[in-house]
N, C-alpha and C positions, 0 to 999 in steps of 0.2 A: 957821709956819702953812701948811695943804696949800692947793694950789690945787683950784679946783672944774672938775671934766669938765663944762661950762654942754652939752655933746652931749647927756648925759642926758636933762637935761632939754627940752631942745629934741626927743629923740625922745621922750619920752613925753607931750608938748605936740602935737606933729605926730599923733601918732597917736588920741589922746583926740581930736583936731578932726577927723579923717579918720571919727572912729565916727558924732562929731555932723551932720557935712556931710553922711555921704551920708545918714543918718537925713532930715534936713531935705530933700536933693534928692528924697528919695523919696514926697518928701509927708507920712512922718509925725510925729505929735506927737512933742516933744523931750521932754516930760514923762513917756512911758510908758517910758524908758529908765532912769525912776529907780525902783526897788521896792525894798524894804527888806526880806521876806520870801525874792526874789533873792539877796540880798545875803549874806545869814544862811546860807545853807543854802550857798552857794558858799564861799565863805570860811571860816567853820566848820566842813563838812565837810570843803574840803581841808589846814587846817592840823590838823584831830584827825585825820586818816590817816597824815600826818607824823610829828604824835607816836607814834604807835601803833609806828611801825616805825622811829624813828631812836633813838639813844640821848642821853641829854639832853644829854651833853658835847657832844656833833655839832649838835645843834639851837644851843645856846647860843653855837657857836663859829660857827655860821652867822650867829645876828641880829648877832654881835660884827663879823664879815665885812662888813658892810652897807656901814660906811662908805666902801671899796674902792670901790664901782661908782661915788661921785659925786668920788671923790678923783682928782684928776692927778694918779698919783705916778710921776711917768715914773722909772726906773733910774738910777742915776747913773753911767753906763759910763763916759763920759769922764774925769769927775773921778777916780772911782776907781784908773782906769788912770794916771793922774799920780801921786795917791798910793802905790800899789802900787810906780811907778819910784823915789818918792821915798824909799820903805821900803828897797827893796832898794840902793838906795845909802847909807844909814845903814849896813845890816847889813854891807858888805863893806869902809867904814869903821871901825867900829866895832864890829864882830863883834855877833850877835844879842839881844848884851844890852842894847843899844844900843837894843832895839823897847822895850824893858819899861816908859818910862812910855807911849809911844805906845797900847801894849798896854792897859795900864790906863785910859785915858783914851779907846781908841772906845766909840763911844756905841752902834754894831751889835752886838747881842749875839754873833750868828753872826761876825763877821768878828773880833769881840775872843776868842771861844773858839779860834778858829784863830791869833791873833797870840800867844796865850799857850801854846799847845803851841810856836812853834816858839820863842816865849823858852826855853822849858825844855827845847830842845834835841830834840824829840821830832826820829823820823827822819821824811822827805818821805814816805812810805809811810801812814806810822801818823797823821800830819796829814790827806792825800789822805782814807782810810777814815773818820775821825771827824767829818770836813768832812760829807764824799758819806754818812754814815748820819745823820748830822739833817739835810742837803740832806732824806733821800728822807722823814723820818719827817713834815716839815713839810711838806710836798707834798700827801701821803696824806693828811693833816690836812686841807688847805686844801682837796680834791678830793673829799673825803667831805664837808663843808660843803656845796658847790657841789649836790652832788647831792643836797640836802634842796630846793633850789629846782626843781632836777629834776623829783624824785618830787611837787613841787605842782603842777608844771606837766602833770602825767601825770593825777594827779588830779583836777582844776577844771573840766575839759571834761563826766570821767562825773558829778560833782555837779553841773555845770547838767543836763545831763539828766536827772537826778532830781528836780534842782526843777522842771522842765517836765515831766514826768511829774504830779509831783504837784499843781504848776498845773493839768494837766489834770484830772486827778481832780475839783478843786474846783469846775471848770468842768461837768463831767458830772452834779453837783449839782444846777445851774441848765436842763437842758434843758427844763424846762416856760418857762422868760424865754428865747427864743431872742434877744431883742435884749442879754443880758448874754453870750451866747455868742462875740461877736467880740471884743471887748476883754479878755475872758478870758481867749482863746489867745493874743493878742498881750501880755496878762501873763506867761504862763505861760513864753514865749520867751523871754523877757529874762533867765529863767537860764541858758538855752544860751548866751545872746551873753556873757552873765558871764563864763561857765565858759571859753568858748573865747577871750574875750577877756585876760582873766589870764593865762590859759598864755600866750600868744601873742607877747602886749603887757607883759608883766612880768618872769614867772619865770624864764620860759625865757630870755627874754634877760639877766635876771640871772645866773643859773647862767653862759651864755657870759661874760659878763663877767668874773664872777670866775675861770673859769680859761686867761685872758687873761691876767689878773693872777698870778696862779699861776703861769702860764709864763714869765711876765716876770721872778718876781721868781728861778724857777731856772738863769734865763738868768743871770743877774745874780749868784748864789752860784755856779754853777760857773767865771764868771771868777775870781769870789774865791778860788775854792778853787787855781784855777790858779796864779794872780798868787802866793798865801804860799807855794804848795808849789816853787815857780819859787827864790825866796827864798830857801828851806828847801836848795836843789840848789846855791847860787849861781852861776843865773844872771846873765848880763851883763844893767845896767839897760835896752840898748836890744833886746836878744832880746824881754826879760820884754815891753815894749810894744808889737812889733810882734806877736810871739803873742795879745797881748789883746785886739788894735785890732782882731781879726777879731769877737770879741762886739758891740761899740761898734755895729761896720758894721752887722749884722743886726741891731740894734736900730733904727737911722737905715731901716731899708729895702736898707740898700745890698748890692751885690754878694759873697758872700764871697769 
């Protein structure tokens, strides 16, 4: 079971109170922050502009991404780099056939495609290249996701101004009732603060998110790739993990 990033939601807790607080320090009603018509035209327009311009694989691969931003799923540098030691002491025991049920039985898709080229003897070259071209092809994947959060957070700002626009409009309806004139601009705003608040307070920090996570997780396959192609050379077990323990560091924060 993953663990939960409880930061999430404590940031988007923090900042939903930070809208209501100063609304309330300012004196005004907490009730004109809620519009339904706001809501409609913000949201609506920005995800039908998405659709318009992404293609639906990237779209679907995005809402699939979601789970990422509440998920802990820290790297597992450490452990990996044991198993890696532990691998390449099999193989120099046991010569590389030695990986083959290992091979068969990880559970990383990426890291079992790479343990199975070098059961079969592939050379460290031609391992390195088929690693490092689905490293790059899943990356692009994950990156062009990302930036579906992007382009809404791009978008959300100019659709509250349209619905405040067109708030306004309805309000220039009513200029014979001037006393319905002030509560009708301050309707009409509340799809700017929509618009600006989405982007701000969501997307956009989704988008960061996820290629945080992206980065993370190519941190974390180019050790791998190192670590089998190390194997593939036979290197000595303790080279292979003083080479890798520099990944692990930058991941801890540490110094390289």
């Amino acid at each position: 079971m993953r663990k939960i990033d409880w930061l999430v939601f404590v940031g988007v807790l923090v900042a939903i109170a930070a809208l209501v607080v100063g609304q309330w320090l300012e004196g005004g009603a907490l009730g004109i922050l809620l519009n339904g018509a706001a809501a409609v035209i913000v949201f609506g327009g920005s995800i039908g502009a998405v659709l318009v311009q992404t293609p639906s694989r990237t779209f679907k691969r995005a809402l699939q991404m979601l789970s990422r931003i509440v998920a802990d799923n820290q790297m597992p540098f450490r452990q990996s780099i044991s198993k890696l030691v532990n691998w390449s002491m099999i193989a120099r025991r046991d010569g590389l056939l030695g990986l083959e049920d290992i091979a068969e039985s990880e559970p990383d898709p990426f890291v079992r495609h790479g343990l199975i080229l070098l059961v079969d003897g592939a050379e460290p070259e031609t391992i390195r290249t088929a690693m490092t071209n689905e490293l790059i092809l899943d990356e692009q994947q994950g990156l062009e996701a990302a930036r579906v959060y992007e382009a809404m957070g791009g978008y959300s700002p100019t659709m509250g101004i349209i619905g405040a626009v067109l708030g306004l409009i309805h309000v220039m309806g009513n200029l014979t009732e001037p006393s319905k004139l002030g509560p009708g601009i301050a309707t009409a705003f509340v799809a700017t603060v929509y618009g600006v608040a989405l982007a701000n307070l969501v997307l956009l920090p989704i988008a960061h998110k996820l290629k945080y996570r992206i980065a993370a997780l190519s941190r974390y396959r180019e050790m791998m790739i190192d670590g089998i192609v190390a194997i593939a050379e036979g290197e000595n077990p303790r080279v292979i993990e003083y080479r890798l323990s520099a990944f692990a560091r930058s991941d801890e924060g540490g110094a390289l």
